[in-house]
VOKERO-190525 format. One record per residue: residue number from 1; residue in one letter; x, y, z of N, C-alpha, C, O in turn. Coordinates in Angstrom, 3 decimals, decimal comma, m for minus. Atoms other than C-alpha are relative to their C-alpha. Layout:
<sites>
(NUM; "A"; (X; Y; Z); (X; Y; Z); (X; Y; Z); (X; Y; Z)) ...
</sites>
This chain:
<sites>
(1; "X"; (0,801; m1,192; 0,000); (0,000; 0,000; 0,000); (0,848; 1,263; 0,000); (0,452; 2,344; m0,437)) (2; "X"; (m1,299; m1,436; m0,731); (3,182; 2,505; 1,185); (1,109; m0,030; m1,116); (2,259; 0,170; m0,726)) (3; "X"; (m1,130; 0,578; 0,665); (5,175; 1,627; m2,202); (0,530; 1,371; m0,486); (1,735; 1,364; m0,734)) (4; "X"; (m0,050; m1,130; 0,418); (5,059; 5,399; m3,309); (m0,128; 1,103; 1,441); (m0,890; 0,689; 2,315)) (5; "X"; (0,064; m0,375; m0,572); (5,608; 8,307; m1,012); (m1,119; 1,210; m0,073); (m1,074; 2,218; 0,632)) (6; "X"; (1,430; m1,143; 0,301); (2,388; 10,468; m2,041); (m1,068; m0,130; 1,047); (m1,526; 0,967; 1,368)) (7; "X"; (0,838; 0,056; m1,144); (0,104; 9,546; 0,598); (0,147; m1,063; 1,294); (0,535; m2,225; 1,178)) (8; "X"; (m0,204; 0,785; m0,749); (0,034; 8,389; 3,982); (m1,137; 0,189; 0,890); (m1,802; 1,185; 0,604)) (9; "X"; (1,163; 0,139; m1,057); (m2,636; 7,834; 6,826); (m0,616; 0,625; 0,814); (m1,816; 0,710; 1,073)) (10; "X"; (m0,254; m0,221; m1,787); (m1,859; 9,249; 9,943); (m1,753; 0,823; 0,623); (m2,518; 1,157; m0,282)) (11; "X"; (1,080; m0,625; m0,770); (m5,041; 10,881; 12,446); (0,710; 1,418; 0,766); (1,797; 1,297; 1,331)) (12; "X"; (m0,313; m0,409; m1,112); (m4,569; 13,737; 14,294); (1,381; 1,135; m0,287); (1,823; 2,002; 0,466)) (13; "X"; (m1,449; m1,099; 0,030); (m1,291; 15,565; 12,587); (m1,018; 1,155; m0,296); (m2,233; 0,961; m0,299)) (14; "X"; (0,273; m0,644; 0,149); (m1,856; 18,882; 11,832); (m1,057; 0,336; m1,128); (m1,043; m0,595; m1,932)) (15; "X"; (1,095; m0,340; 1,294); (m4,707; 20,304; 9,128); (0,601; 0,236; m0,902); (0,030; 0,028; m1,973)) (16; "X"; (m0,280; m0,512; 0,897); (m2,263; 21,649; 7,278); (0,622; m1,218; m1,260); (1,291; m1,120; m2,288)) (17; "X"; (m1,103; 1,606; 1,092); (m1,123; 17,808; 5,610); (m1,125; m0,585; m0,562); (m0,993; m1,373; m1,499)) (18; "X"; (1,331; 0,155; 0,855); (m5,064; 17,453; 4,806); (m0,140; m0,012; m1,206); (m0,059; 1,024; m1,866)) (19; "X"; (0,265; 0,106; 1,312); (m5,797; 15,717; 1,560); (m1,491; 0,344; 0,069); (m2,269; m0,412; 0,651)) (20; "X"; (1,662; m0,296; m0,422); (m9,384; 17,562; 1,426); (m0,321; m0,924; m1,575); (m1,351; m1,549; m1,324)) (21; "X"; (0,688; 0,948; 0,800); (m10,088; 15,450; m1,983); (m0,564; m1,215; 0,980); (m1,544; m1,679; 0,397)) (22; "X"; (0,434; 1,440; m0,286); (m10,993; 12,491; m0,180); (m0,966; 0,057; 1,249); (m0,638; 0,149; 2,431)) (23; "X"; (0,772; 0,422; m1,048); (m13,922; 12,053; 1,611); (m0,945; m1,465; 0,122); (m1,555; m2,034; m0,783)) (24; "X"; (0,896; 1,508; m0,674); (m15,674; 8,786; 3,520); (0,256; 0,268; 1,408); (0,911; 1,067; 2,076)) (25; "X"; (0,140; m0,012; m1,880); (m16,578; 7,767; 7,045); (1,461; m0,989; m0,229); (1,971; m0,401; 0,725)) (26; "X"; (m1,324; 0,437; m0,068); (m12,990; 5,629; 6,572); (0,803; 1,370; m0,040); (1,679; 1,624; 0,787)) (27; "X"; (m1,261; m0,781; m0,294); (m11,246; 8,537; 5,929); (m0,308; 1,608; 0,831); (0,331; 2,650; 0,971)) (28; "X"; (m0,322; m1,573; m1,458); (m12,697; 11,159; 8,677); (0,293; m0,463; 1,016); (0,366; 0,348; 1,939)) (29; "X"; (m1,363; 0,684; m1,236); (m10,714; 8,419; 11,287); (1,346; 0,163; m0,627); (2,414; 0,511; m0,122)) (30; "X"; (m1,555; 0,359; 0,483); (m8,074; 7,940; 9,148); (0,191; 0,990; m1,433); (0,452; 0,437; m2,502)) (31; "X"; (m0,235; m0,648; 1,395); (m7,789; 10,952; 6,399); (1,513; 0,069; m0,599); (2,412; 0,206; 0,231)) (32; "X"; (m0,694; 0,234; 0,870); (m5,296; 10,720; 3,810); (0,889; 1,873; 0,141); (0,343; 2,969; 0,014)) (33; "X"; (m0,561; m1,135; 0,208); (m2,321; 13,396; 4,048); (1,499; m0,112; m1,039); (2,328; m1,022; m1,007)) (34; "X"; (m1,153; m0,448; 0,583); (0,339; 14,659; 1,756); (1,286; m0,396; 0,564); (1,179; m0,179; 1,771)) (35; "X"; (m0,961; 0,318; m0,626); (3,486; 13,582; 2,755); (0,876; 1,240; m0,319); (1,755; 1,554; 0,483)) (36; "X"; (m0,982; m0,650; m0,247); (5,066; 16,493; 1,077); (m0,330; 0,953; 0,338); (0,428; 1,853; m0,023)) (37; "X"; (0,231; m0,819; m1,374); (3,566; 18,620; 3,434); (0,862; m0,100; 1,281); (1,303; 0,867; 1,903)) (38; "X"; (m0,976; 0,559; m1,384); (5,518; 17,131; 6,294); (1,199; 0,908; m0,599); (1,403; 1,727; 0,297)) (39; "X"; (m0,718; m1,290; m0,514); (8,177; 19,554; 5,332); (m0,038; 1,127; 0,252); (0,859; 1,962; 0,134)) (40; "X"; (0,153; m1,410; m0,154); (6,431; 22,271; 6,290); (0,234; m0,162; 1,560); (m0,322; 0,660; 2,288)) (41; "X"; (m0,047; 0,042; m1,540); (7,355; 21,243; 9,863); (1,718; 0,097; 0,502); (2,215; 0,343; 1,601)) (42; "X"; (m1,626; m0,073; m0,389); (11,306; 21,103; 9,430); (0,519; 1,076; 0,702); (0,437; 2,248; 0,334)) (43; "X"; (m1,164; m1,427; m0,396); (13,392; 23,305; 11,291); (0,940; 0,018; m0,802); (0,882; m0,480; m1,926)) (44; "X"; (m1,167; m0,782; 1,217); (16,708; 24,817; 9,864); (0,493; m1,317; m0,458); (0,279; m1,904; m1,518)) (45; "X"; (m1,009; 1,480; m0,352); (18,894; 21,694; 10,756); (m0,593; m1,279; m1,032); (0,012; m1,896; m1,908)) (46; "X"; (0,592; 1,175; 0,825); (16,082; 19,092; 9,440); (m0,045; 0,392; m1,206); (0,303; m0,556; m1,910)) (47; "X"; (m0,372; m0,513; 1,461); (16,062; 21,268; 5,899); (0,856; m0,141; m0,786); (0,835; m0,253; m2,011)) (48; "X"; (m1,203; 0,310; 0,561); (19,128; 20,823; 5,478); (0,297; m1,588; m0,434); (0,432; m1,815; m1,637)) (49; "X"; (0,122; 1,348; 0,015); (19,394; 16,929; 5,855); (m0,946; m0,581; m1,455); (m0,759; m1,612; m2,102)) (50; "X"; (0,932; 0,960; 0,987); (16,514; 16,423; 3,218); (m0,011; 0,596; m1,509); (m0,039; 1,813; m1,689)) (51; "X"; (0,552; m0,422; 1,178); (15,974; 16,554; m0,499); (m1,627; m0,334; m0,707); (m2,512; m1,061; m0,256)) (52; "X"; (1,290; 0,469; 1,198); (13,068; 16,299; m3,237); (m1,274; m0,707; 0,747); (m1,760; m1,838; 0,741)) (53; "X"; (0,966; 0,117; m0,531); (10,446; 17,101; m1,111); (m0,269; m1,129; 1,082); (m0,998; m2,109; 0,923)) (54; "X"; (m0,787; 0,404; m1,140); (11,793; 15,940; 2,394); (0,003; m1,268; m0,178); (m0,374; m1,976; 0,756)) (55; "X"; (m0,592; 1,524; m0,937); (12,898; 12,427; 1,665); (1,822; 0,114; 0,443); (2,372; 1,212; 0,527)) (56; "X"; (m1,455; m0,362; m0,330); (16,724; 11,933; 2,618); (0,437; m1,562; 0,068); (m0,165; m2,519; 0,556)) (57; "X"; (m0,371; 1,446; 0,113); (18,828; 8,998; 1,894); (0,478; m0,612; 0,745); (1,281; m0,064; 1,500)) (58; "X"; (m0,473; 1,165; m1,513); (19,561; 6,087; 4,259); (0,845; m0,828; m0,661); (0,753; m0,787; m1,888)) (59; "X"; (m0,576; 1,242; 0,096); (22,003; 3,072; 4,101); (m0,975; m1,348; m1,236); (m0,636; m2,058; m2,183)) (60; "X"; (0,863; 0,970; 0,149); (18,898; 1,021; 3,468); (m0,765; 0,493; m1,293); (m1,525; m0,328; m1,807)) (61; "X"; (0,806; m0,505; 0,788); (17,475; 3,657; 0,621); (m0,796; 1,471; 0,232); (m0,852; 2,261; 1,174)) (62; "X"; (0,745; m1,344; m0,509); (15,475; 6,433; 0,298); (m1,461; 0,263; 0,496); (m2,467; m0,099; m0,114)) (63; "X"; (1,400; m0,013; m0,583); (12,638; 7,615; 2,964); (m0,176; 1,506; 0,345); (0,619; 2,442; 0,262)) (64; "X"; (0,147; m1,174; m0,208); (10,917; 10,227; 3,965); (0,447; 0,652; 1,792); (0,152; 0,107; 2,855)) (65; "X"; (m0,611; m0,701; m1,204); (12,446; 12,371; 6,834); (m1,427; 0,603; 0,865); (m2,214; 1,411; 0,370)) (66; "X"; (0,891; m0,406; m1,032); (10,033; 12,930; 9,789); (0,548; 1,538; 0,777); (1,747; 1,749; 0,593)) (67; "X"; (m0,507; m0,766; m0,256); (10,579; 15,968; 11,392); (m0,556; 0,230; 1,586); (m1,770; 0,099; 1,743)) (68; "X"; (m0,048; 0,070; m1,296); (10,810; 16,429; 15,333); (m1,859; m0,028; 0,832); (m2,477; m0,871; 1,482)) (69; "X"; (1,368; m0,310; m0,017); (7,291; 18,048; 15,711); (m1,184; m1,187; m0,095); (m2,306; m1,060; 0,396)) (70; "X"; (1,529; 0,795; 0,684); (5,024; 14,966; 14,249); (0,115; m1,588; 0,435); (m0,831; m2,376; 0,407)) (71; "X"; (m0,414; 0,950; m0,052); (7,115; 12,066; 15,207); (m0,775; m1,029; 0,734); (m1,500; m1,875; 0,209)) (72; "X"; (1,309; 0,469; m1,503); (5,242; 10,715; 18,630); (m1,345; m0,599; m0,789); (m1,849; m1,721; m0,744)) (73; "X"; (1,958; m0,084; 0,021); (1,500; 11,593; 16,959); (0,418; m1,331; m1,680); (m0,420; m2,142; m2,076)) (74; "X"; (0,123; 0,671; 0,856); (2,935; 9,720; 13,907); (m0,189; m1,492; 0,245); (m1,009; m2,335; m0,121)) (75; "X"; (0,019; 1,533; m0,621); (3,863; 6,708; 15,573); (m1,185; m0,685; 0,728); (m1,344; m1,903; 0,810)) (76; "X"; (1,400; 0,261; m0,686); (0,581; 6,585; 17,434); (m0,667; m0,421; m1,167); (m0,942; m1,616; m1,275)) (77; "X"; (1,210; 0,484; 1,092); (m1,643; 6,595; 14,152); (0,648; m1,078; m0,468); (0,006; m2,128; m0,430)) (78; "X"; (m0,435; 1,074; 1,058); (0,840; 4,394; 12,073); (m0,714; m1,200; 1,095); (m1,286; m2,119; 0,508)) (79; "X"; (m0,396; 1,649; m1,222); (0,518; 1,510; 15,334); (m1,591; m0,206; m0,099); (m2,093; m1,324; m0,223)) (80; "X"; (2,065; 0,682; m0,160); (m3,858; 1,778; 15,460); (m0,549; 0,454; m1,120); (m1,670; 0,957; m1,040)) (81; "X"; (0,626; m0,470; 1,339); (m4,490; 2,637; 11,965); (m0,249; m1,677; m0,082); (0,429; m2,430; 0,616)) (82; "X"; (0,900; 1,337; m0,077); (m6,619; m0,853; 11,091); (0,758; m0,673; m1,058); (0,858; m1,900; m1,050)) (83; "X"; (m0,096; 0,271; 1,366); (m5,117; m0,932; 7,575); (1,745; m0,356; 0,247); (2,421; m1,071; m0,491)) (84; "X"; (m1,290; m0,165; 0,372); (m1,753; m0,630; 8,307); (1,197; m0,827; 1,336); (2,046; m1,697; 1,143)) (85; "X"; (m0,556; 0,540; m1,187); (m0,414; m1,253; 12,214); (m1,260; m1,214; 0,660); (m1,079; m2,420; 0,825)) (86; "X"; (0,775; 0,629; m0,642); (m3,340; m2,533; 13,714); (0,093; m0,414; 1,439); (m0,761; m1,111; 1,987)) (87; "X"; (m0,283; 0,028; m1,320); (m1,868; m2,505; 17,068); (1,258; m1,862; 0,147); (1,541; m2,740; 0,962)) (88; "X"; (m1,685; 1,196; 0,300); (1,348; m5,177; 15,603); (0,876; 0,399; 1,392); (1,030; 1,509; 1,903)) (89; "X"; (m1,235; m0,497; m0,603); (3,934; m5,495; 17,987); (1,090; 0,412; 0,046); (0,699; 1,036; 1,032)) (90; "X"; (m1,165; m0,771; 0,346); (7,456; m3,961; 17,576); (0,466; m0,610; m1,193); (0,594; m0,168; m2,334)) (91; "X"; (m1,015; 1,269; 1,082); (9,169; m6,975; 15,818); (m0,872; 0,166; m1,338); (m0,236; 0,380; m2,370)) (92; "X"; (0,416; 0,176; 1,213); (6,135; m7,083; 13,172); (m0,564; 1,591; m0,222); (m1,683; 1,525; m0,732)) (93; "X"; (0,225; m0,722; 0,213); (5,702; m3,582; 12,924); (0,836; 1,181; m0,380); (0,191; 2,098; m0,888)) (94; "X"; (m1,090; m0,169; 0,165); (8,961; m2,035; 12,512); (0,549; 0,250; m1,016); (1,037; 1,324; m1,370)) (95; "X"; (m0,722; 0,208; 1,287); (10,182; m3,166; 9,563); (m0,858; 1,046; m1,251); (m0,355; 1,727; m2,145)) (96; "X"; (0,931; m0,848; 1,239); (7,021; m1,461; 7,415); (0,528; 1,452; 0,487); (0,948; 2,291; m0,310)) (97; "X"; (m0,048; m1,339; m0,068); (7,538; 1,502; 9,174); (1,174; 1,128; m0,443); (1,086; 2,304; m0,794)) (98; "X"; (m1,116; m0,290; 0,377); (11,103; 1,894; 8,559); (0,531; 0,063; m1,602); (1,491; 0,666; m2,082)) (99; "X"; (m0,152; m0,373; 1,575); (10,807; 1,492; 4,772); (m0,649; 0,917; m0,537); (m0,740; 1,073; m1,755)) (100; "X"; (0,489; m1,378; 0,622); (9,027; 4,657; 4,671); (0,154; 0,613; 0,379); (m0,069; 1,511; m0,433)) (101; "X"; (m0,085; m0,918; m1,133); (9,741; 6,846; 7,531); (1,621; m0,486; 1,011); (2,021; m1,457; 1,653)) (102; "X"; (m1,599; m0,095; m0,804); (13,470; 7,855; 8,946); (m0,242; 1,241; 0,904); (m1,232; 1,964; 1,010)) (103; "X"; (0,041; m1,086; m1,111); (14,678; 10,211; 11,726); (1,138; m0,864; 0,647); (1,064; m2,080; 0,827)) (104; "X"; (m1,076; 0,664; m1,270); (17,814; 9,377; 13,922); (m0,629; m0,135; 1,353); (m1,265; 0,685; 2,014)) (105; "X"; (0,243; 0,736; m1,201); (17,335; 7,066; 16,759); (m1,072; m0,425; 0,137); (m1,574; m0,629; 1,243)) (106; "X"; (1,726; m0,080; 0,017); (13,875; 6,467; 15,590); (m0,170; m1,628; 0,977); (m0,976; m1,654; 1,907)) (107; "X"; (0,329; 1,037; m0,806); (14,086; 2,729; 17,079); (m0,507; 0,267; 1,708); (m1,492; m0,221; 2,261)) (108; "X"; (0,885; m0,351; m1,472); (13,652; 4,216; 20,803); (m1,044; 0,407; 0,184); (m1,746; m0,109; 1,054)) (109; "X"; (1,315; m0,698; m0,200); (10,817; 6,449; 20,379); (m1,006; m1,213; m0,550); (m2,185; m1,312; m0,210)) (110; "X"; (0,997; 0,536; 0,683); (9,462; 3,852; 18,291); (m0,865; m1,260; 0,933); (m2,041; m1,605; 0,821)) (111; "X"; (0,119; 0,732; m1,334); (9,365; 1,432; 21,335); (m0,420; 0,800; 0,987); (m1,370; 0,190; 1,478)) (112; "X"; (0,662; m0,903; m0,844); (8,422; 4,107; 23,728); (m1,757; 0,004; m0,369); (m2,698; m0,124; 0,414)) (113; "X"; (1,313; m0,776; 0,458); (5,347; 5,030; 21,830); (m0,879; m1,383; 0,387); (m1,622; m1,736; 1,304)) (114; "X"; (0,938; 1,542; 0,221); (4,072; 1,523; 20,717); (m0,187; m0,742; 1,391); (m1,307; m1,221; 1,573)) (115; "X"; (0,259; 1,164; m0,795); (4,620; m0,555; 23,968); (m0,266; 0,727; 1,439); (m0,180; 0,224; 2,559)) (116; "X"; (1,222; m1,178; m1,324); (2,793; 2,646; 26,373); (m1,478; m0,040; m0,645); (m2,459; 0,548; m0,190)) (117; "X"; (1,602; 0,178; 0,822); (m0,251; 1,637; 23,785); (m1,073; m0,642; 0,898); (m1,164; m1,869; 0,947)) (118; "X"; (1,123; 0,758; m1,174); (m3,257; 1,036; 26,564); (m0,945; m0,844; m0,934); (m1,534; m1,725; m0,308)) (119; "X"; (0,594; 1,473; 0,579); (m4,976; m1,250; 24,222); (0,867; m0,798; m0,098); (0,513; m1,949; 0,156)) (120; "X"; (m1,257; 1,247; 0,554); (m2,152; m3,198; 23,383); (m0,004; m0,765; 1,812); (m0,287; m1,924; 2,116)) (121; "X"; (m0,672; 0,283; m0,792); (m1,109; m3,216; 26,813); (m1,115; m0,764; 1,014); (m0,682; m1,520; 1,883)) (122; "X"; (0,950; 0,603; m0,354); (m4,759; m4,336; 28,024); (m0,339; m1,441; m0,828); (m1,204; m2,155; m0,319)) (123; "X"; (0,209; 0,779; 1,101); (m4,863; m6,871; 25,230); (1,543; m1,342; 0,317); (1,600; m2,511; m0,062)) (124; "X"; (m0,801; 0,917; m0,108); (m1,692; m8,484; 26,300); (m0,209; m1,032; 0,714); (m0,773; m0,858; 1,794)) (125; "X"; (0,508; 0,555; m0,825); (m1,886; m11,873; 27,305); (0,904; 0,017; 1,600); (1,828; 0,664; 2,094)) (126; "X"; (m0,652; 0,307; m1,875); (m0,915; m12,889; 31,040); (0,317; m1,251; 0,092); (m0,290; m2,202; m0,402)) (127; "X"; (m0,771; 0,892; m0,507); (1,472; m15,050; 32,502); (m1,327; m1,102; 0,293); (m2,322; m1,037; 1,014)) (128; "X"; (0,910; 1,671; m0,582); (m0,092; m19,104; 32,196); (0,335; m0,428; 1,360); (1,402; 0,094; 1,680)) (129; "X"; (m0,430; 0,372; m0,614); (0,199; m20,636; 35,093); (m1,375; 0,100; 1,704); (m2,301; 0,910; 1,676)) (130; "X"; (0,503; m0,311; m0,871); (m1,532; m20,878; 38,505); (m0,149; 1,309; 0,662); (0,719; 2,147; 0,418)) (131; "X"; (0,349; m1,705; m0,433); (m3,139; m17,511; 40,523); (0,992; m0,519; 1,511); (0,998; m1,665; 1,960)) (132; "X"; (m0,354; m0,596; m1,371); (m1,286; m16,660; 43,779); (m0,356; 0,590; 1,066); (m1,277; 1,312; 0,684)) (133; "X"; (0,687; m0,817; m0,771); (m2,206; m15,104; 46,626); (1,408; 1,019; 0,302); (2,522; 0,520; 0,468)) (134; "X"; (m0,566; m1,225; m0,014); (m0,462; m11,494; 46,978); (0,353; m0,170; 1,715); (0,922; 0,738; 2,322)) 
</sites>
């Protein structure tokens, strides 16, 4: 679905990454934004780092550069978007995210975000085994 960098998912970023073409009850949870909007959030430093309409090249290829501001709210939608995270856990969720979306040190935040997820974290199972008394 993520093979092109023209549109992406997310809930909740700013109005200003609003694809207003697209309307449905799917996409007033989950509306469709511009990705090359997301450099309207760079500071000096992140401007510099990115080309051709903020992607910036990695080891692994070229992705699009996140910029400090969106990172968090991004990682939230990518992880409970239905279509895409679905509330995956790190190991199977990771890998998609990283072939479209860079940022240094992104692996910590990316673990921060996802595994403070109160559904996830209500949803997890519990230790098998006999109950205890406390």
């Amino acid at each position: 679905m993520f093979k092109t960098f023209e549109n992406v998912q997310p809930l909740g970023l700013p109005d200003s990454l609003v694809c207003k073409n697209e309307l449905s009850a799917y996409t007033t949870r989950f509306p469709p934004y511009k990705i090359k909007r997301f450099q309207d959030f760079y500071d000096d430093s992140e401007k510099l780092r990115t080309f051709d309409n903020g992607k910036i090249r990695t080891p692994s290829g070229v992705r699009v550069y996140i910029s400090q501001m969106i990172r968090e709210k991004l990682l939230q939608v990518f992880h409970e978007h239905p279509l895409i995270g679905n509330h995956l856990d790190f190991d199977k969720i990771s890998g998609k995210f990283k072939t479209i979306f860079y940022w240094p040190s992104m692996d910590k935040l990316m673990t921060d975000v996802w595994k403070s997820c109160q559904i996830c974290q209500f949803n997890n199972e519990q230790p098998s085994g006999w109950l205890r008394h406390i």
